[in-house]
C-alpha positions in Angstrom: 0.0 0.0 0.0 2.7 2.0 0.5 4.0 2.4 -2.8 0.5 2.7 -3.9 0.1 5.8 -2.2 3.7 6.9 -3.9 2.1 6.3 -7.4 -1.2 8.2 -6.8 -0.7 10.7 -4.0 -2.5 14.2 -3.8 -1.2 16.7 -6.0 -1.1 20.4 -6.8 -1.7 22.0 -10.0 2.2 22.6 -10.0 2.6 18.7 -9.3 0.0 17.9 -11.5 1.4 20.2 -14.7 5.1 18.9 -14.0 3.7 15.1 -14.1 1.8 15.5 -17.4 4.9 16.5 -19.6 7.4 13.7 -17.8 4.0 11.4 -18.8 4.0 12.9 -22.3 8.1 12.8 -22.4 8.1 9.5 -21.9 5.9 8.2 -24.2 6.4 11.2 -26.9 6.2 9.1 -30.0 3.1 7.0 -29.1 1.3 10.0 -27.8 1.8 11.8 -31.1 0.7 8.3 -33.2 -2.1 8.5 -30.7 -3.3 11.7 -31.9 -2.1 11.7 -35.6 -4.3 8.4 -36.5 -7.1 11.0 -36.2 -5.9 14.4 -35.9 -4.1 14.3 -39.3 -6.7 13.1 -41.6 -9.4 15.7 -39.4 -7.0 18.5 -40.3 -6.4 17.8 -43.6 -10.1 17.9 -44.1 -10.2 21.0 -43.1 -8.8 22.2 -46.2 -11.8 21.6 -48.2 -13.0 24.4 -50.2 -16.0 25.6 -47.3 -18.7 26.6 -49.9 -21.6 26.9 -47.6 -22.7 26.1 -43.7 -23.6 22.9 -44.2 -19.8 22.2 -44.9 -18.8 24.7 -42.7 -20.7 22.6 -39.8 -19.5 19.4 -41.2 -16.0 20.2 -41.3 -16.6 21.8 -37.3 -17.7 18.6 -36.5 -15.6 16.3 -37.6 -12.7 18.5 -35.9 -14.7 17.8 -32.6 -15.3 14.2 -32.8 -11.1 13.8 -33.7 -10.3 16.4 -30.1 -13.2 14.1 -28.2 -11.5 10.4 -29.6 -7.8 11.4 -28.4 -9.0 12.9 -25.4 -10.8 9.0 -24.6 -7.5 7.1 -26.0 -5.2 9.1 -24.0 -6.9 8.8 -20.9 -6.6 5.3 -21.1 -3.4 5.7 -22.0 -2.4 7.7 -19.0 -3.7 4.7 -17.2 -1.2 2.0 -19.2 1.7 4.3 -18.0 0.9 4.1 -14.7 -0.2 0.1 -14.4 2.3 -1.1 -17.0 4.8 1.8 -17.7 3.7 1.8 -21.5 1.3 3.1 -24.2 -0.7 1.0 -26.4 -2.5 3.1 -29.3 -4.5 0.1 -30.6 -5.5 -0.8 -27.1 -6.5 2.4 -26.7 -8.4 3.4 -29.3 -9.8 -0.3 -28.4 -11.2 1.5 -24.8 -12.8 4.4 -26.9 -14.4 2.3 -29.4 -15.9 0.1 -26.3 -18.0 3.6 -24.9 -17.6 5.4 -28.9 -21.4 5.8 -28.4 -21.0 8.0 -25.0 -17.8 9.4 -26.2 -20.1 10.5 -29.0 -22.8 11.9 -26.4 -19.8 13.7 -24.9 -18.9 15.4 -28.0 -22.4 16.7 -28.3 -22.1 18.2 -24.6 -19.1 20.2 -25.6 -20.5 21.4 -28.6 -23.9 22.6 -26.9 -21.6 24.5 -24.6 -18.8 25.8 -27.1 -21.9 27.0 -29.1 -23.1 28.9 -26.3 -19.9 30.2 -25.3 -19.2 31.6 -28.2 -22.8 33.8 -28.2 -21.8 34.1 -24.9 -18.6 36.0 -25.8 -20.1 37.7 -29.2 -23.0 39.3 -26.9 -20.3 40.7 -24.0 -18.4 42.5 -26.5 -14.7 43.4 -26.5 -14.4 44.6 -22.9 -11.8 42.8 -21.0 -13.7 42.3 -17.8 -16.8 41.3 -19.4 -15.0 38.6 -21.0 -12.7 37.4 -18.6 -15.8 36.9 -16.8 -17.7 35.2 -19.6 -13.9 33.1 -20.0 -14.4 31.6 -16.8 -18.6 30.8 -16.4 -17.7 29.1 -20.1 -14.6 27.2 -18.5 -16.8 26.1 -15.6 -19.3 24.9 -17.8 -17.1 23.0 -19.5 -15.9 21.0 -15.5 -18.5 18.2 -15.8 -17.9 17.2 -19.1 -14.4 17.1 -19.1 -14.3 14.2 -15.9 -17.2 12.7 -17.9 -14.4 11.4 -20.2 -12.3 9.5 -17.7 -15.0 8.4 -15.8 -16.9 7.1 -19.1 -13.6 5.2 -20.1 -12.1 4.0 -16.6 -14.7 3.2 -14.8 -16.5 2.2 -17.8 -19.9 4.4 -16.9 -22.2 5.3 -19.4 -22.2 9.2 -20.9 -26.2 9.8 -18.9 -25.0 7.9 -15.3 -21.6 9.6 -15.7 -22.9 13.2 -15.7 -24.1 13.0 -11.9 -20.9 11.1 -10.9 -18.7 13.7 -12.7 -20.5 16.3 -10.7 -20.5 14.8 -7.0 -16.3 14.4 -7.5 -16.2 18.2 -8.8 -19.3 19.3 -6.1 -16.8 19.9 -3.1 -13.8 21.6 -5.8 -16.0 23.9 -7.9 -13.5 26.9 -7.3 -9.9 25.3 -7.5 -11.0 22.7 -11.0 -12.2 26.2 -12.8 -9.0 27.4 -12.1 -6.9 24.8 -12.6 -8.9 23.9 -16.2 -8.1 27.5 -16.7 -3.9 27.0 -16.4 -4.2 24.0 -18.1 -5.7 25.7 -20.8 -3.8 28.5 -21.3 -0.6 26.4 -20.7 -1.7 24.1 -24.1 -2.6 27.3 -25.9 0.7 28.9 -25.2 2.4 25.3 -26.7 0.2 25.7 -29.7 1.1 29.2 -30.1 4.8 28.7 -29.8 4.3 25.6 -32.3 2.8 27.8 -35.1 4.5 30.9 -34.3 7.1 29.8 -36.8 5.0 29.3 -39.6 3.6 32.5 -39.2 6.9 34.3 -39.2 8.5 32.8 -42.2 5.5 32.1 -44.5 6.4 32.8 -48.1 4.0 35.4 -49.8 3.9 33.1 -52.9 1.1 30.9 -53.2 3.2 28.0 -54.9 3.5 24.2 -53.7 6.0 25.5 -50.9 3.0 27.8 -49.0 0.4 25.3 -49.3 2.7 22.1 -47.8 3.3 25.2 -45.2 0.0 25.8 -44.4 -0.8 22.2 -43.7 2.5 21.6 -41.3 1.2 24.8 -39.6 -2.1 23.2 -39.2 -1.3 19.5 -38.3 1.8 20.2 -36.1 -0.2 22.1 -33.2 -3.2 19.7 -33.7 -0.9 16.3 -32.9 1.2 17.7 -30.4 -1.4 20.2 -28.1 -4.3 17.9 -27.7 -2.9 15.1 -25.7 -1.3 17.6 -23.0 -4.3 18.7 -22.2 -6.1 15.3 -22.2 -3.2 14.2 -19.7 -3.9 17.1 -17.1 -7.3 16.6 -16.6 -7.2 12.7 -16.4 -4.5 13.5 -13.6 -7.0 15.9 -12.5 -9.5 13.4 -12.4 -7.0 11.1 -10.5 -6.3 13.6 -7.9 -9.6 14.6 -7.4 -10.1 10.6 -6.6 -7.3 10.6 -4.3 -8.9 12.9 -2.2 -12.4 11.8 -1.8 -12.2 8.2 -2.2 -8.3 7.0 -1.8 -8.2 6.1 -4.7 -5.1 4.1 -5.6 -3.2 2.2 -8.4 -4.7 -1.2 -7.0 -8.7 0.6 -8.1 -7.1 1.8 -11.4 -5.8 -1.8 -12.3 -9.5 -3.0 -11.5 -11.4 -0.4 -13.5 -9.2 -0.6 -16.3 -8.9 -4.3 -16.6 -5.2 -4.0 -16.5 -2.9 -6.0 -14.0 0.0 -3.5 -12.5 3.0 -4.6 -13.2 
């Protein structure tokens, strides 16, 4: 027991930033096959002349449904690092494709509340504290949802039972997960920006066969790389918030995940 509580002990945002890239680190090359197997494809869609709304929406879509399938493969993954100190894409995709159905309910959540966000933010207007405030009810919207995915794939609970469970682990937290969502955020955007900064400062003005391969490594890059350091901090959010209201340990993880520790 005691070197269960060494693997899964409480843990600060700090603690819980600092363990996501040594997670990510570790298994670099199998996160970023992880998210490329969908990411890529999704982004290349995106290219596709946008001719009217329907497409428009399409395109939105499919971009969603990508972000929501490596969020529920790398959760599981986070949980083969910590049982068996590897990362299994087909076995995790495997998890996803086993609750695709509330993954796909999920999906729909965030897209009822990014919707609303963003008439949220179009209605406050431009002024800074008017949006930082919108900024955060949107990000605290977003709270539930986002421990919907690793309790829909570890604990294997379906998307309508998992909503109330999601919001008795977060009831007692409300405050310190908005905040922490927040960092986690803006820590992910700041990698993306960094990761297309580049792009931007050295794009060519032509519009030959050089821009265009451009504009599609400028696309793609960000989209592999930032979406699985997000997904790691909240699962290890989701962990911690475990930790502290029900002990959980790596002995429950190897149970709900089907997994033996080795």
């Amino acid at each position: 027991m005691d070197d269960v509580e060494r693997l899964l002990p409480e843990r600060s945002l700090g603690d819980i930033l600092n363990e996501t890239f040594v997670i990510y680190g570790r298994h670099f090359a199998k996160f970023l096959g992880l998210a490329g197997a969908v990411q890529i494809p999704a982004t290349l869609v995106l290219l596709a002349p946008i001719e009217n709304a329907a497409i428009y929406i399409i395109l939105n879509l499919i971009s969603l449904i990508a972000l929501v399938s490596i969020f529920g493969a790398t959760i599981y993954a986070v949980g083969q690092h910590y049982l068996t100190d590897s990362v299994m894409v087909v076995d995790c995709y495997r998890r996803l494709t086993w609750r695709l159905v509330s993954m796909a309910i999920l999906a729909a959540i965030f897209a009822v509340i990014t919707i609303m966000g963003l008439l949220l933010l179009s209605f406050v207007g431009v002024k800074l504290y008017s949006f930082a405030v919108a900024t955060v009810l949107i990000l605290g919207a977003y709270i539930v949802p986002a421990l919907v995915g690793p309790v829909v794939i570890i604990e294997g609970v379906k998307t309508i039972a998992a909503l109330p469970r999601a919001f008795e682990l977060v009831r007692q937290n409300v405050l310190r997960m908005i905040w922490d969502l927040l960092v986690c955020f803006l820590v992910a955007f700041g990698l993306g920006f960094v990761l297309f900064t580049p792009f931007i400062l050295f794009f060519p003005s032509e519009t030959d066969a050089l821009s265009r391969t451009l504009v599609v490594i400028s696309l793609i890059a960000p989209a592999v790389v930032v979406p699985p350091v997000l997904s790691i901090a909240i699962t290890l959010l989701y962990y911690d918030l475990r930790v502290r209201n029900e002990g959980f340990n790596i002995e429950k993880l190897s149970q709900e995940m089907g997994l033996a520790a080795v």
